[in-house]
TISEVEX-52851 format. One record per atom (N, C-alpha, C): residue in three letters; x, y, z; residue number from 0. Coordinates in steps of 0.001 Angstrom, whole numbers. Layout:
<recs>
@dokol:ALA X:X Y:Y Z:Z gudo:NUM
...
</recs>
This chain:
<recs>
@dokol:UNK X:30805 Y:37359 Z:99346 gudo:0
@dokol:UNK X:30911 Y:37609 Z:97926 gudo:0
@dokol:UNK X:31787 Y:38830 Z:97645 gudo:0
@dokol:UNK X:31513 Y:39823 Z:98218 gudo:1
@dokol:UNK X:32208 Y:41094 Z:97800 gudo:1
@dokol:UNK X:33997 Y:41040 Z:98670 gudo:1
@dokol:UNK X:34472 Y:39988 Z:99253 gudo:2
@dokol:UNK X:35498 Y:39588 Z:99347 gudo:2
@dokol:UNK X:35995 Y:38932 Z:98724 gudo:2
@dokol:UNK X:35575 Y:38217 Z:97862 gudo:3
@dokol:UNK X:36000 Y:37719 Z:96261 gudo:3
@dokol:UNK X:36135 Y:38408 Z:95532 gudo:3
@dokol:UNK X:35875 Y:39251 Z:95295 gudo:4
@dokol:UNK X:35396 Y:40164 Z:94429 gudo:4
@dokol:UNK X:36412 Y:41905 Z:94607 gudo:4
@dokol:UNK X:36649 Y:41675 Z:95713 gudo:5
@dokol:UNK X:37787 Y:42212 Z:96103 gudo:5
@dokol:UNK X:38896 Y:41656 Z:95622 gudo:5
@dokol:UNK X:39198 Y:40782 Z:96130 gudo:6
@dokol:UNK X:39992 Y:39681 Z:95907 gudo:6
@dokol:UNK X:41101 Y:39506 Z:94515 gudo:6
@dokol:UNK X:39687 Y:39316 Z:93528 gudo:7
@dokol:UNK X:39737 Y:39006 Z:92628 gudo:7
@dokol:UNK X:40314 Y:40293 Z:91627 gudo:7
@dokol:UNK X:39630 Y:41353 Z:92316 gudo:8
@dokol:UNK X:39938 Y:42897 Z:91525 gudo:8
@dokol:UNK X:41449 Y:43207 Z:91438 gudo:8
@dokol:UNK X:42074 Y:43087 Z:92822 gudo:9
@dokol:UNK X:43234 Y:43192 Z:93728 gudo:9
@dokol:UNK X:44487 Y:42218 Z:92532 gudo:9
@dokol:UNK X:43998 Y:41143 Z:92487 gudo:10
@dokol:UNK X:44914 Y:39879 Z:91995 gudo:10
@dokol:UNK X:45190 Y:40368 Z:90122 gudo:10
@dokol:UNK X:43953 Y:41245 Z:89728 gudo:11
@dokol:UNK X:43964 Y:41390 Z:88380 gudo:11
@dokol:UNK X:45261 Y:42758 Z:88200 gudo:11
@dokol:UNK X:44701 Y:43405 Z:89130 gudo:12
@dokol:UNK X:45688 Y:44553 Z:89208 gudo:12
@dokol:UNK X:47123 Y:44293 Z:89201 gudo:12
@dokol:UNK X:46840 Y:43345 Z:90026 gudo:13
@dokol:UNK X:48334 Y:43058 Z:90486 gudo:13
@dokol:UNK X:49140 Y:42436 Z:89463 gudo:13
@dokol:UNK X:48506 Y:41190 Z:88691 gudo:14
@dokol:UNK X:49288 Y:40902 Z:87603 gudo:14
@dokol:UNK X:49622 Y:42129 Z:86766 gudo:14
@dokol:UNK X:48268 Y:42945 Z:86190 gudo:15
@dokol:UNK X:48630 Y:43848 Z:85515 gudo:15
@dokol:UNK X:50246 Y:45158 Z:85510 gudo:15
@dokol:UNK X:50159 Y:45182 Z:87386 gudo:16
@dokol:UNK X:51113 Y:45648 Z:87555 gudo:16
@dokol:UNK X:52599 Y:45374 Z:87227 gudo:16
@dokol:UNK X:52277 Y:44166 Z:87942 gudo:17
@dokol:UNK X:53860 Y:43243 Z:87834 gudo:17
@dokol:UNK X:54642 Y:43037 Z:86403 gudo:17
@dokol:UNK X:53420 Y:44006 Z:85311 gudo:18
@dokol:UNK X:54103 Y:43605 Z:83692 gudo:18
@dokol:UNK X:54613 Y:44949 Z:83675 gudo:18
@dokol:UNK X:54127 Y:46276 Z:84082 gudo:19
@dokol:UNK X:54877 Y:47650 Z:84125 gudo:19
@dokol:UNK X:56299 Y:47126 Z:84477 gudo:19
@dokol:UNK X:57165 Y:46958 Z:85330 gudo:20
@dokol:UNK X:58411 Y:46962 Z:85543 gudo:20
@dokol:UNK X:59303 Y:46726 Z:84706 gudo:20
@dokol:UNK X:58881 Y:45457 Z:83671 gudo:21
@dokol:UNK X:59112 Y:45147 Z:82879 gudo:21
@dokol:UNK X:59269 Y:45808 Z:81458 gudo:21
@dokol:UNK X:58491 Y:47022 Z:81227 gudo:22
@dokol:UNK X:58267 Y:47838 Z:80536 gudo:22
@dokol:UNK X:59383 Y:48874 Z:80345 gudo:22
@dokol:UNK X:60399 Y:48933 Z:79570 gudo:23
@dokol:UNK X:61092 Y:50324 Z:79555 gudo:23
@dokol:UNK X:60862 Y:51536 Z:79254 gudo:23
@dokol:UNK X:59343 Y:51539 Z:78471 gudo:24
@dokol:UNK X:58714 Y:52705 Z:77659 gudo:24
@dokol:UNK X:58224 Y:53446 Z:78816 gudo:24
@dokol:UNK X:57618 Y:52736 Z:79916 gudo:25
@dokol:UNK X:57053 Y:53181 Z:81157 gudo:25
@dokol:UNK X:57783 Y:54316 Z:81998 gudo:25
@dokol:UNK X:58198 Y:55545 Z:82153 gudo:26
@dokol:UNK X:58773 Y:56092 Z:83304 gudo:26
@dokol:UNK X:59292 Y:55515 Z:84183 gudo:26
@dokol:UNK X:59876 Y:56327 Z:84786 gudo:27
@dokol:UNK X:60780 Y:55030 Z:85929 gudo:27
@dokol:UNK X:59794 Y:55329 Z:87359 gudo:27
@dokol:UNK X:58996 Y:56765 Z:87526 gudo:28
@dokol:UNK X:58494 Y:57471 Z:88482 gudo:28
@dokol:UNK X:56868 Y:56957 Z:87996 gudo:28
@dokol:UNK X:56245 Y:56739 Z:87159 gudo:29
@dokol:UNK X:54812 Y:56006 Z:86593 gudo:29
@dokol:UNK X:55117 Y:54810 Z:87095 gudo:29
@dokol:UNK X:56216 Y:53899 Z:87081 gudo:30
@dokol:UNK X:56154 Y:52288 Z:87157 gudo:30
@dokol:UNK X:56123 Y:52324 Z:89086 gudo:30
@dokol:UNK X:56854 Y:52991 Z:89557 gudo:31
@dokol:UNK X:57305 Y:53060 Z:91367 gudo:31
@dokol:UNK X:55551 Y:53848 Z:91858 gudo:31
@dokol:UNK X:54781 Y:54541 Z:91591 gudo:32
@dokol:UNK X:53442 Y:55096 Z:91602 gudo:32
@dokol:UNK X:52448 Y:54202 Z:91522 gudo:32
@dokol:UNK X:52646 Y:53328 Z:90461 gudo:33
@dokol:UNK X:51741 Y:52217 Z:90269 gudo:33
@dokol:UNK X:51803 Y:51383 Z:91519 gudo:33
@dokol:UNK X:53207 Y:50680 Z:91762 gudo:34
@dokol:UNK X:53100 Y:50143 Z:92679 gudo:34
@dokol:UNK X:53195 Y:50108 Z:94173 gudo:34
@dokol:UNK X:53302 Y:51803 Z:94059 gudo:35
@dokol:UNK X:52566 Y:52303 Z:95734 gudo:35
@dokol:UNK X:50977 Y:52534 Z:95734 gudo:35
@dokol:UNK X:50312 Y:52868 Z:94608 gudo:36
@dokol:UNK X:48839 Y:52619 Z:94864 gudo:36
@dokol:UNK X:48335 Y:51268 Z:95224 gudo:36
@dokol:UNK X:49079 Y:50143 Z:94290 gudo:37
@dokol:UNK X:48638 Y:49087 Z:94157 gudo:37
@dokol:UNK X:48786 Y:48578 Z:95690 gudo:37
@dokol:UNK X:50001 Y:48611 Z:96442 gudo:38
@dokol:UNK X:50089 Y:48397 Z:97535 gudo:38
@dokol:UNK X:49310 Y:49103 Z:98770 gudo:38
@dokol:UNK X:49094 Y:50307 Z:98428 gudo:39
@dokol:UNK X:48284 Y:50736 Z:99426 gudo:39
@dokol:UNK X:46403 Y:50652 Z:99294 gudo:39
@dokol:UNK X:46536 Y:49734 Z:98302 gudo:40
@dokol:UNK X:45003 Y:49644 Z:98217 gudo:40
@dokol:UNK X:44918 Y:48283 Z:98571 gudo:40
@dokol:UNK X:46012 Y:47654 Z:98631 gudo:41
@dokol:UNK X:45954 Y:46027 Z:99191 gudo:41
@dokol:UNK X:46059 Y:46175 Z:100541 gudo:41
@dokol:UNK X:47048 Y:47074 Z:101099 gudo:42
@dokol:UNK X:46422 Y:47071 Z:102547 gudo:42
@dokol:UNK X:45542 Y:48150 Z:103746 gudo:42
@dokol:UNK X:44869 Y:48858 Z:102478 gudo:43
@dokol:UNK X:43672 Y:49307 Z:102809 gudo:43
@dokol:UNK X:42434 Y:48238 Z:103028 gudo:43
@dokol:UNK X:42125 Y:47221 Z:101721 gudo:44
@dokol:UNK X:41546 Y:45864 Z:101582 gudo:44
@dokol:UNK X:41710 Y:45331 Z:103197 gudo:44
@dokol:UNK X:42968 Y:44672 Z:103408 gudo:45
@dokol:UNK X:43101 Y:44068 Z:104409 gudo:45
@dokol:UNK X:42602 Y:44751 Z:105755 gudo:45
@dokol:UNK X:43483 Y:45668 Z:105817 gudo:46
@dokol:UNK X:42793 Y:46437 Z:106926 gudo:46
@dokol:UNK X:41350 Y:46374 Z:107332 gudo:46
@dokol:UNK X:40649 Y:46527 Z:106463 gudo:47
@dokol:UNK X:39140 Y:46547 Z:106293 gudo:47
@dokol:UNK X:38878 Y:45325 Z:106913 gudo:47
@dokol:UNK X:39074 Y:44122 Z:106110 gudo:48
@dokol:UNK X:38716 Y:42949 Z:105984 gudo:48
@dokol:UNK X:38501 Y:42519 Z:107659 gudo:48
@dokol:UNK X:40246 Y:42669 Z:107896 gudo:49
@dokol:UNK X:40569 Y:42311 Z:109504 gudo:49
@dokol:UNK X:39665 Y:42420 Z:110516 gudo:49
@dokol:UNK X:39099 Y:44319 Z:110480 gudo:50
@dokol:UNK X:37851 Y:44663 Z:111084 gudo:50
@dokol:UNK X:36951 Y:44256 Z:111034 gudo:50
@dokol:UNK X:36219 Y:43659 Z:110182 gudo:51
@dokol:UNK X:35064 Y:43183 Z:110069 gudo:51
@dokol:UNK X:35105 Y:41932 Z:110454 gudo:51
@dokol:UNK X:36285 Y:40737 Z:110535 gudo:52
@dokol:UNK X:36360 Y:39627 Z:111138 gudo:52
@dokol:UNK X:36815 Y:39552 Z:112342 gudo:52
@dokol:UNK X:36974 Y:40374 Z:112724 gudo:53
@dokol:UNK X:37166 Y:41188 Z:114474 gudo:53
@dokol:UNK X:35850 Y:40978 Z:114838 gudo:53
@dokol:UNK X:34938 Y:41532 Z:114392 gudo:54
@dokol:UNK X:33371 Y:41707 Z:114879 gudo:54
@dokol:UNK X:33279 Y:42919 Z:114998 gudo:54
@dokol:UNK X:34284 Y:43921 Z:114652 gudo:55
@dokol:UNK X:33844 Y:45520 Z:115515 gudo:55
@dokol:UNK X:33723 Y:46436 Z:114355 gudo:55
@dokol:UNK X:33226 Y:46060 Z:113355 gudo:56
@dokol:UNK X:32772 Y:47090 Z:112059 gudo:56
@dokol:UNK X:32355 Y:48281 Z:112946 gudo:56
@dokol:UNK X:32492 Y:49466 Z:112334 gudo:57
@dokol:UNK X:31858 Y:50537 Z:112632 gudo:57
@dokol:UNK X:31622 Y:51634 Z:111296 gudo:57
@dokol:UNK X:31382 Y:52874 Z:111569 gudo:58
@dokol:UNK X:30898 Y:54063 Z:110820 gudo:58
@dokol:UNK X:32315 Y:54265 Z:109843 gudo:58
@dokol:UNK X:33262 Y:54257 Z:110490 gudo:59
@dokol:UNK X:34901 Y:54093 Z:109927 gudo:59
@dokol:UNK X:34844 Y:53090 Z:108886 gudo:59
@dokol:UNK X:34602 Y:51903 Z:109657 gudo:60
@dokol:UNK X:34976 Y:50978 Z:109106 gudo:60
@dokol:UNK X:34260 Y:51164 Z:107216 gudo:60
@dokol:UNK X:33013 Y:51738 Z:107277 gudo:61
@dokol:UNK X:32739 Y:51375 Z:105826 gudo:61
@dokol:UNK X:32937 Y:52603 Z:105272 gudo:61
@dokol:UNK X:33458 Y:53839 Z:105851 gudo:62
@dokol:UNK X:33945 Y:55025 Z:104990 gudo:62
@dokol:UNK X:35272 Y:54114 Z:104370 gudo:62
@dokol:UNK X:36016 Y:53412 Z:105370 gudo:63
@dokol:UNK X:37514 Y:53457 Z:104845 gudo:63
@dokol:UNK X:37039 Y:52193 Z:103638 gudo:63
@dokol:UNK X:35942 Y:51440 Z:103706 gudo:64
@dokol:UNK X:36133 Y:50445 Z:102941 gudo:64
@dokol:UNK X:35529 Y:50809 Z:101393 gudo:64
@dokol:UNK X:34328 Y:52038 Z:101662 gudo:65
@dokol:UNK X:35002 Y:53276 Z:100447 gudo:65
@dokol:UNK X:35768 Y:53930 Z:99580 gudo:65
@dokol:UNK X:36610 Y:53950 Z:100337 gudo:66
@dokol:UNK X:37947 Y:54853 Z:100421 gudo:66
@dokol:UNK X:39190 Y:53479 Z:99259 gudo:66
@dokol:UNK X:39427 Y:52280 Z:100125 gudo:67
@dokol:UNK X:39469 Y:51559 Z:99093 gudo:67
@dokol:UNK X:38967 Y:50907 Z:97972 gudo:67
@dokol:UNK X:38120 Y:50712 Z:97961 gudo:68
@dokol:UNK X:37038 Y:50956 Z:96877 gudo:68
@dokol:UNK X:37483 Y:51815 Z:96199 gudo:68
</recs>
């Protein structure tokens, strides 16, 4: 569930993002920010994910899945 839900959070963002560029009112340095968070929280997500379908979750594993969060 909470990989849907991830998922799902991730995909909302992301559209949301993909309309900044588009935006001229937006900064040019606000629109390139957006979409280095956005990206580094997608493969923070993954990262996570990977681990845990590895089998080798650990103490890391759910700080970092925190951390994206």
């Amino acid at each position: 569930m909470s990989r849907a839900m991830t998922g799902s959070y991730l995909g909302a963002v992301s559209a949301l993002v993909e309309r900044v560029p588009l935006d001229d009112r937006v900064p040019e340095s606000e629109r390139v920010g957006l979409l280095v968070e956005v990206e580094g929280a997608m493969s923070a997500a993954e990262s996570v994910a990977r681990r845990i379908d590895d089998g080798s979750p650990d103490e890391s594993t759910l700080a970092d899945s925190l951390y994206a969060r």
